[in-house]
N, C-alpha and C positions, 0 to 999 in steps of 0.2 A: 417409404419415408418413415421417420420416427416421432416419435414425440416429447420433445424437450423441455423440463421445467425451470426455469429456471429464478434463482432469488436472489435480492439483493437490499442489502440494507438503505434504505431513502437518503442516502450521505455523497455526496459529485465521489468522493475517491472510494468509492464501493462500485456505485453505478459505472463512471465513466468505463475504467479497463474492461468492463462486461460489453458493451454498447459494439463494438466491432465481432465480436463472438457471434452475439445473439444476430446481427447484422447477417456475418458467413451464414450462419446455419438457415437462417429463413431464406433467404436467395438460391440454396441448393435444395429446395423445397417442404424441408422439414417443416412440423408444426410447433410453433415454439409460445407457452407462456411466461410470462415476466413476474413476478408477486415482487412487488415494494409499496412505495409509497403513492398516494394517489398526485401528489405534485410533480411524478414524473410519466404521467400518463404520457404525455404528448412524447419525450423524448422516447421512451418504449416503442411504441406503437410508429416510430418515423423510422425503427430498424425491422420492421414488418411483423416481430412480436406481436404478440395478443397481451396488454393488459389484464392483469388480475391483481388487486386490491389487499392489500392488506388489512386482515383484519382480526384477527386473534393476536398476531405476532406485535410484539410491543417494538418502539422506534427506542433510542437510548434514551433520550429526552424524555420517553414516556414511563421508565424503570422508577421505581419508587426508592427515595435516598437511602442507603443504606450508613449502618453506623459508621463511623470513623474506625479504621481497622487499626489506625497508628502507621507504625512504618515498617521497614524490613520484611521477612517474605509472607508475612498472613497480607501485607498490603499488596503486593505483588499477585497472590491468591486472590485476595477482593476483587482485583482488577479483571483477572483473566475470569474470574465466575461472572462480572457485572458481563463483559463482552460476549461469552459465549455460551453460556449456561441460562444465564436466569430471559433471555430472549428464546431459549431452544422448545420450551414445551409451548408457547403459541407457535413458535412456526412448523411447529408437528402438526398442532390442531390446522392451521389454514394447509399445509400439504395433504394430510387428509380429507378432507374436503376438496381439494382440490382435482386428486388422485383418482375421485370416486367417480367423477365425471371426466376427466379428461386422464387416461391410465398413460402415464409416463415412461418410457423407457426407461430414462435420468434424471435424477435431479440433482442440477446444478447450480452450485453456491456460491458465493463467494465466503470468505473467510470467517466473516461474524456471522453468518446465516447456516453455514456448515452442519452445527449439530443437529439441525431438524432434521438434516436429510440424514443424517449418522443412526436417528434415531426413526426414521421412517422405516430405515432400510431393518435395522435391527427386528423391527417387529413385522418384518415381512413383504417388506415392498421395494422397489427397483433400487438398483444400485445408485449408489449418488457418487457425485464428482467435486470435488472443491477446485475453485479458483484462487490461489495463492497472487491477493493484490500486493502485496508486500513481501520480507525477505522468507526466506524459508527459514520452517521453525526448526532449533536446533535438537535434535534428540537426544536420549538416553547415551548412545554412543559417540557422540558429537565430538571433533578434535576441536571445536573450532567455541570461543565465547559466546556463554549464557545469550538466547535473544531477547531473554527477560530475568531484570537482576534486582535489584534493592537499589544499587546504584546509578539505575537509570532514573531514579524519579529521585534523589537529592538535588539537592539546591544548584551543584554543577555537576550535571552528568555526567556518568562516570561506563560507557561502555569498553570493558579491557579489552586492550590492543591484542589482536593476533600474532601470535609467532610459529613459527615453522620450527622451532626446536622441539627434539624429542621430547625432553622434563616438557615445554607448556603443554605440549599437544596432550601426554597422560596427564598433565594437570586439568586441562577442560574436558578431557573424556571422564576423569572422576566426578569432576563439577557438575557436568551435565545430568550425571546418574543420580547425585545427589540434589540435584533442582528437582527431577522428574520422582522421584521415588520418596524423598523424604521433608525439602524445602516446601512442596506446592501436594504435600500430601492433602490438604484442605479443600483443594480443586478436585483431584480426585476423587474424594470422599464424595463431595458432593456432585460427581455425576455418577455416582454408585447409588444414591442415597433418589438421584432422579428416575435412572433407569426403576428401581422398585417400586417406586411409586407410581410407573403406568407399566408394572407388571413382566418387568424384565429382570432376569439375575445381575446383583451386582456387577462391578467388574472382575475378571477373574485374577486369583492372586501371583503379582507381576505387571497388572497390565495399570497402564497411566492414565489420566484426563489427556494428559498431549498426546497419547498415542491416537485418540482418536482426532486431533485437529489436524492430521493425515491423511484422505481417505485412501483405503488398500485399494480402490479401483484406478484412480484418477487424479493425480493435481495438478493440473495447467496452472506455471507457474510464470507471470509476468518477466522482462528481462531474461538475462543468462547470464552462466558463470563468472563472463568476463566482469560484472558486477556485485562480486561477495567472493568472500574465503577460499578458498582451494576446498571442497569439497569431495568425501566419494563414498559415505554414507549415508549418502540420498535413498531410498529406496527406489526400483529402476520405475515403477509410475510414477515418479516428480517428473514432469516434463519442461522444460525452459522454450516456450515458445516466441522469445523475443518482446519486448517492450509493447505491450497491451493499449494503446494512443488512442482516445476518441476519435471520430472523422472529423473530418476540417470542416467547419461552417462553410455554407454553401457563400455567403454575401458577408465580405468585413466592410465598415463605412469606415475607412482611418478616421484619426483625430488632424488637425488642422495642424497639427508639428509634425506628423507623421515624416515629412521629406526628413528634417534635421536625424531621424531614427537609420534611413536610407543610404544617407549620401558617404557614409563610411568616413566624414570628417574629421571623426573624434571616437575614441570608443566608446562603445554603447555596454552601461550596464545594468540590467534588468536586478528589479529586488521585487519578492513576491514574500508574501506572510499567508498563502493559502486561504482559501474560504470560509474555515471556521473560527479560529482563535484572529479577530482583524485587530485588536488592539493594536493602534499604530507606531503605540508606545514600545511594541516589545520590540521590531524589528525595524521596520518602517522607517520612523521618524529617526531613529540611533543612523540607517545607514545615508538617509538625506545627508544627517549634518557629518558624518564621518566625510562626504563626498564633495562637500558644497564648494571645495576651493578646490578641486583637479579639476585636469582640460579633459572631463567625461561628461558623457549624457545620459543622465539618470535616469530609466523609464520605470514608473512603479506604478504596479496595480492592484489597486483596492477598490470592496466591496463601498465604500466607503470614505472617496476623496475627500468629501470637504473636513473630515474628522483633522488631516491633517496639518489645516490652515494654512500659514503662508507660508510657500517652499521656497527655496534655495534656485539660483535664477537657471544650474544648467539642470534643473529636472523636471521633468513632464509626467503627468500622471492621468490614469485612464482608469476608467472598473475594469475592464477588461481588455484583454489585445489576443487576437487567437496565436497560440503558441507557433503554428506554422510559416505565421505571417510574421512574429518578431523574432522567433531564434535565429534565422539568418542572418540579422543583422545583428546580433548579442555580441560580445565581449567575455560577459561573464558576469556570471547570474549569482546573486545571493537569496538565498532562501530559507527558509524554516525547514528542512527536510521532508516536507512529504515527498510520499514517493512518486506520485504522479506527474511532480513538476521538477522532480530528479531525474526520472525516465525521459522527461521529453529534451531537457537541457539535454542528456546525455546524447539522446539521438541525434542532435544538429551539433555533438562534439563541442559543446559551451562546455569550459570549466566552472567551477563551482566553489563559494563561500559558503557554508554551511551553519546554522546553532540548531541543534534539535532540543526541544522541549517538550515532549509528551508522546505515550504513545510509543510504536516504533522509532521514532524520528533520530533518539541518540544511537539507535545501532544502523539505521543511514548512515548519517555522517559518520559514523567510524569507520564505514565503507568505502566513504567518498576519501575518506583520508589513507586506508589501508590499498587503495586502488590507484592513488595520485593523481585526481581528475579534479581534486580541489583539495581546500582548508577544509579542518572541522573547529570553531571554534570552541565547541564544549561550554557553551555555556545557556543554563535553563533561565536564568535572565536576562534582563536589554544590555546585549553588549556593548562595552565601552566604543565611544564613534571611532577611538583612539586605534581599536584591535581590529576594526571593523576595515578603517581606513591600511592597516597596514596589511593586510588580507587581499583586499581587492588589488592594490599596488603589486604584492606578488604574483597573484594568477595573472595579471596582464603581463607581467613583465617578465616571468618564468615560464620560456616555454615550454616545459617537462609538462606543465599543467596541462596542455593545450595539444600537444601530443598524446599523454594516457587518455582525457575524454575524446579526441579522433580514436583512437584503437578499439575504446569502449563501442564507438559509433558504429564504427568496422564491424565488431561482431556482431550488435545489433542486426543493421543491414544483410545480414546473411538469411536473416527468417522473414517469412511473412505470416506475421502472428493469429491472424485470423484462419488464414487457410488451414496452418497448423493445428489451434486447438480446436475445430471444424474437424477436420480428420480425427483425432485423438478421439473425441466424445461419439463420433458415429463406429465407431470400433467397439469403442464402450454399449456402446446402444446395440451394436448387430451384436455382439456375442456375451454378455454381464460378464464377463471376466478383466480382472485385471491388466491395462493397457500397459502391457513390455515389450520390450525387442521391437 
């Protein structure tokens, strides 16, 4: 048996896609620890993990504000150093201490935790593995659009459409070189600038800050192809082990309307605004009133009903509904883009209305629109109820929408994502080499 470390930043959409991994590997008898947040002790410890504590490593919340960078790519730089950079030398410090008592075969990350383990290994300790919660990042030789641009974070996001013509495709593989080498030269500098400072050589000349949000060993990568670009400059360790899905709660209580959700009377359209950003204003409250006069039933879930006051008479609302128990009865889902609640729409084949605002969220929806499983509405403000309402009219009414997420489902359903990145990382563990072919 091995010994797996594994990290994750205190955040549901860091935790959750980890939660069925660490689930497989303890059950096939590995020993596995968990370092996050201590609020997620209980959830850790209910997939057999062993809890461990964070405690050098800072939460983002805990990062001390930094100047205002302005805009265009030093701000684009500020972002990607706030995310993975200025968190990496405590989660070196708590993986070393960790290491010294419990010796690791692996250490596995998720995405914003990655470079602790980039930098363990650097200075002499076990191979690490990143878990890719979101899209894969685009590279140096990338055909395919920036995953991170300037234009993602204006007033309406602006992630450029894909094309399959020759000129775009050398026009994004120049982009990409020019994002990684000379745009986000700043990111790089500064993990040349960290590596010295705990005694390692710069990085060598050529080599990028994203090349290492890579690892050469390992990336177990949530979803698959059939959701993002045509790809084939992957490197062959990206692995697509299928849509990463929490387990199902053992006990739903429904709510008291829950039949009217069942009874396939009327279509049912779910609107979520995810766990962190709940302002009801952004998403929320715009698609109540865009709905309030169709023969639909509006189910929305927030951390925070009463924020919303008095609803429109066909909508019911909950903090929560476990996804397994309402996509079946979905229509079509509007959402903020995270990926978590993109991945699981996807899997029960809901089409999807999208606005991404922060974050990954605008190169989602470009997805969801370059894929045809939904609208992207493109907009980092509260959409008009107006755009909102002619949106959802289409995906119900155009089956093309409803056909591409069945197909997407399709491919989904062909892995079982657990078992998979389970194997993958015990490959990893029995031989430190590079998980190909």
């Amino acid at each position: 048996m091995s010994n797996f470390l594994i990290s994750t930043m205190p955040e549901s959409g860091h935790v959750n896609p980890m939660l069925p991994i660490a689930a497989a590997l303890a059950a096939r008898g590995h020993r596995v620890r968990w370092h996050t947040g201590a609020e997620y002790r209980e959830t850790v410890e209910a997939t057999g993990a062993r809890f461990t504590p964070m405690r050098h490593a800072p939460r983002f919340q805990d990062l001390p504000p930094r100047r205002d960078p302005g805009d265009g790519w030093d701000a684009v730089s500020a972002v990607l150093e706030r995310l993975y950079l200025e968190p990496a030398a405590g989660q070196l410090r708590d993986y070393q201490d960790i290491v010294a008592e419990f010796p690791a075969d692996v250490v596995f990350s998720e995405s914003t935790s990655a470079l602790g383990g980039y930098l363990l290994h650097e200075l002499g300790g076990p191979p690490w593995a990143r878990l890719g919660v979101s899209m894969p990042p685009t590279l140096p030789n990338s055909a395919v659009p920036p995953l991170f641009s300037p234009g993602l974070f204006a007033d309406t996001p602006e992630a450029p459409k894909y094309s399959s013509s020759p000129a775009a495709m050398a026009r994004n593989r120049e982009l990409n070189h020019e994002v990684a080498h000379f745009h986000l030269r700043a990111f790089t500098n500064a993990l040349s600038a960290l590596r010295v400072r705990l005694g390692l050589p710069p990085l060598p000349d050529g080599a990028t800050a994203l090349d290492a949000t890579i690892s050469p060993f390992l990336q177990v990568q949530t979803g698959t192809p059939a959701f993002d670009y045509p790809r084939d400059e992957l490197p062959p360790q990206v692995r697509h082990v299928g849509p990463l899905l929490p387990p199902v709660p053992d006990m739903f209580d429904p709510p008291s309307w829950w039949a009217e959700a069942t009874s396939g009377d009327r279509p049912v359209v779910h609107v979520t605004q995810g766990t962190v950003a709940t302002d009801p204003g952004r998403l929320l409250a715009p698609t109540l009133a865009a709905l309030a006069d169709d023969d639909v039933l509006v189910v929305a879930t927030t951390p925070a009903p009463d924020a919303l006051g008095t609803v429109p008479a066909n909508a019911r609302i909950a903090r929560t509904i476990p996804y397994p128990s309402l996509l079946p009865n979905v229509d079509a889902m509007v959402t903020n883009g995270g990926i978590g609640g993109v991945l699981f729409a996807l899997a029960h084949g809901v089409p999807l209305v999208a606005t991404g605002q922060s974050e990954d969220k605008p190169a989602i929806c470009a997805r969801i629109a370059h894929t045809g499983v939904g609208i992207d509405l493109r907009s980092a403000a509260a959409p008009e109820p107006a755009r909102i309402r002619d949106a959802v009219r289409s995906v119900l009414t155009d089956p093309a929408f409803r056909r591409n997420a069945e197909r997407v489902r399709a491919d989904f359903a062909r892995h079982d994502p657990p078992a998979e990145a389970a194997d993958l990382l015990e490959r990893l563990a029995a031989t430190g080499r590079p998980v190909i072919g």
